[in-house]
C-alpha positions, -999 to 999 in steps of 0.1 A, spaced: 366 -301 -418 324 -301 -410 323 -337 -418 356 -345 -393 339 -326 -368 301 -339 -372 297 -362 -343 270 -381 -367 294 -390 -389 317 -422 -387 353 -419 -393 366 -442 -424 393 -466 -411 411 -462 -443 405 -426 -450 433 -401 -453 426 -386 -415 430 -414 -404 458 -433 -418 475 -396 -407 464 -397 -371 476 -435 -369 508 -427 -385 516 -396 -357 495 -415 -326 518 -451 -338 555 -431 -344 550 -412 -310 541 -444 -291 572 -461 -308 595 -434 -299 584 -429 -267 590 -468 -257 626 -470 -277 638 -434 -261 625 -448 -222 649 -483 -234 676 -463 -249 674 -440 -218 679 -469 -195 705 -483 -215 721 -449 -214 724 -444 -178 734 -485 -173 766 -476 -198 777 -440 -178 778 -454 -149 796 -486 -162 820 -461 -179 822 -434 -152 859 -440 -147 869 -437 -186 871 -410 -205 853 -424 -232 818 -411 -241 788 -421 -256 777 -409 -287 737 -392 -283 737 -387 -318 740 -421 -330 713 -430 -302 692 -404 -314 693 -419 -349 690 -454 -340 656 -447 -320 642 -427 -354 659 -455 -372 642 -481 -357 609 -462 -349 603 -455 -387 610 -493 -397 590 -503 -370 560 -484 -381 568 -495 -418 560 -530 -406 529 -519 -387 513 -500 -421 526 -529 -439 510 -556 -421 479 -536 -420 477 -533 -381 468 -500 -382 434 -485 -384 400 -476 -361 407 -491 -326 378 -508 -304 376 -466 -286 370 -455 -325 406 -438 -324 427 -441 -353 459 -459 -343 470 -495 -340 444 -513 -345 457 -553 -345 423 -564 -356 413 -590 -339 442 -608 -338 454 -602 -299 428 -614 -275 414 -588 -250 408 -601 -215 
């Protein structure tokens, strides 16, 4: 724990603190994006089904957001897009390969 908390020392991008941070900072940004779509989607389909009695299932969105959170982050550890950022964060970390203004 000294050596996380040494400000002398540099974090390694593929050490095991960070490939956890990136793994918790990635799956919280993914969920937070595909529970604001599935929200929106949500609210579009009660009020396009006010009038029936049919509902809509939360559970099955609930698992379709983890569902497609974890795959999503799957892809990201398996393209290798994860990692020390430019702000020396661990998280996604594209690597060069998206232009910043």
């Amino acid at each position: 724990m000294k050596r996380i908390l040494d400000p002398d020392t540099a974090i390694d991008s593929d050490g095991l603190f960070c490939i956890i941070n990136s793994t918790v900072s990635i799956m919280g940004g993914l969920l937070s994006a595909f529970y604001n779509v599935t929200f929106f989607l949500f609210i579009g389909a009660s009020m396009k089904n006010s009038l029936s009695v049919k509902g809509i299932s939360r559970l099955k969105a609930h698992a379709g957001v983890i569902s497609l959170s974890t795959v999503s982050l799957l892809i990201i550890f398996g393209l290798g897009l994860n990692g020390k950022t430019l702000y020396g964060t661990c998280s996604f970390a594209p690597g060069g390969r998206i232009p910043i203004a």
